[in-house]
Each structure stands twice: as C-alpha cells, then as structure tokens.
C-alpha positions as CSV (number, residue, x, y, z in Angstrom):
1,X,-60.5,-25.5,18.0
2,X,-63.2,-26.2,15.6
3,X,-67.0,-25.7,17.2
4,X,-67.3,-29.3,17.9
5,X,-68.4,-28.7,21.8
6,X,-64.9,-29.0,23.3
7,X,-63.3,-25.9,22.9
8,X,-65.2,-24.4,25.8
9,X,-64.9,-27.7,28.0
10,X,-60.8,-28.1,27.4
11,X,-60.1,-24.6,28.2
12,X,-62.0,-25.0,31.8
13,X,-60.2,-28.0,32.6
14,X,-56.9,-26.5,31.2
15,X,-57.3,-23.9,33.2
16,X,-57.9,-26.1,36.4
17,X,-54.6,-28.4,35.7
18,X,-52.7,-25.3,34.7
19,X,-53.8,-23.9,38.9
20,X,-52.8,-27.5,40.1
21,X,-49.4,-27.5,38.1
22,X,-48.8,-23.7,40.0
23,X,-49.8,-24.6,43.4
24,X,-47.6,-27.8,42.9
25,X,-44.8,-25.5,42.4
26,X,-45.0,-22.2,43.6
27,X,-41.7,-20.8,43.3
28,X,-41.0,-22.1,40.4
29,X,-43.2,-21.5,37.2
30,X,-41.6,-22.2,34.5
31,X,-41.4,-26.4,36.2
32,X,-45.7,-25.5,36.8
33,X,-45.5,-24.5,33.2
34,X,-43.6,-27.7,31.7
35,X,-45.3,-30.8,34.2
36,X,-48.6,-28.7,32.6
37,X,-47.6,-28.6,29.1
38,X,-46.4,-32.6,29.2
39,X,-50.3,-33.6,29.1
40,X,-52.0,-30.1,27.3
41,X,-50.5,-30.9,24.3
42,X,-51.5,-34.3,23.5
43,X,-54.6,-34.1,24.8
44,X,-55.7,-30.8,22.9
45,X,-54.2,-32.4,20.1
46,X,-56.4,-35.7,20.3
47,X,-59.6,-33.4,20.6
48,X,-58.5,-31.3,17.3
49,X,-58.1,-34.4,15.6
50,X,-61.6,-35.6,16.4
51,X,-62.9,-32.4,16.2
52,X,-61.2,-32.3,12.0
53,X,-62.9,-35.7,11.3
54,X,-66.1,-34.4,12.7
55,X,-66.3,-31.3,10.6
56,X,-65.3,-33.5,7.4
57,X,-67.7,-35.7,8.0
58,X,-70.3,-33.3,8.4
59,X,-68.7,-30.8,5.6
60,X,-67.2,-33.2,3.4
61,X,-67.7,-34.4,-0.3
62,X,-69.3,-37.3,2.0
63,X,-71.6,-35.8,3.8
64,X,-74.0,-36.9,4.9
65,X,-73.0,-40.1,4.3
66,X,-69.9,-39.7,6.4
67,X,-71.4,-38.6,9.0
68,X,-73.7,-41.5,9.4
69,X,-71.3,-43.9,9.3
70,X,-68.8,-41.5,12.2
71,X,-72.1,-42.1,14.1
72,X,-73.2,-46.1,13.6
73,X,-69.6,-47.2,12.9
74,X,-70.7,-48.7,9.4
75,X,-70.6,-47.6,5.7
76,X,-73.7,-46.6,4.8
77,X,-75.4,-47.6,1.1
C-alpha cells in the first residue's frame, strides 16, 4: 500500500473482520477465510487505486497541478 494514510487504518479493520469471519465459524476456517476474503479484496483494491492516483498526482509530470485539481475537482490554469 502506498503511504497515503490507509495502510495502517485497513490492516486494523482487516484484522477486526478477519476475528468476526473466525468467531462466525469456528470449526471451520477455511469458510472464516473465504466469507473474509469476498470483501478484503475489493475493498483493498479500491484504496490502492486511490492511493496510485494520489501518488501520481502528487509525483506526476502534473504535479502540482494534478494535485490541485484531485483536491478542488477542477483543472487548474
């Protein structure tokens, strides 16, 4: 995960839902491990993408430009 601020913040609420998935299914991991996986992977996968268009806009040929319009929602001249 790129250092946008979420790495830190998915990994603590991963590792809640991933306790919740286990004490949903005790004797049986490997279900704990798939009902956990259905919603890891697309939501780690929506904060990597946002995290990517963050770091090009801050790191970008762009920049800074890009990343005042990421931040007013407007090209900028």
């Amino acid at each position: 995960m790129l250092p946008s601020g979420e790495g830190a913040n998915l990994a603590m609420y991963d590792g809640a839902e991933l306790g919740r998935a286990i004490a949903a299914h005790p004797d049986d991991v490997e279900a704990a491990l798939a009902e956990y996986e259905k919603a890891l992977f697309p939501r780690s996968a929506a904060v990597a993408i946002e995290g990517e268009l963050l770091h090009e806009a801050l790191n970008g040929d762009d920049a800074p430009r890009g990343f005042l319009n990421l931040l007013t929602g407007h090209e900028q001249t």
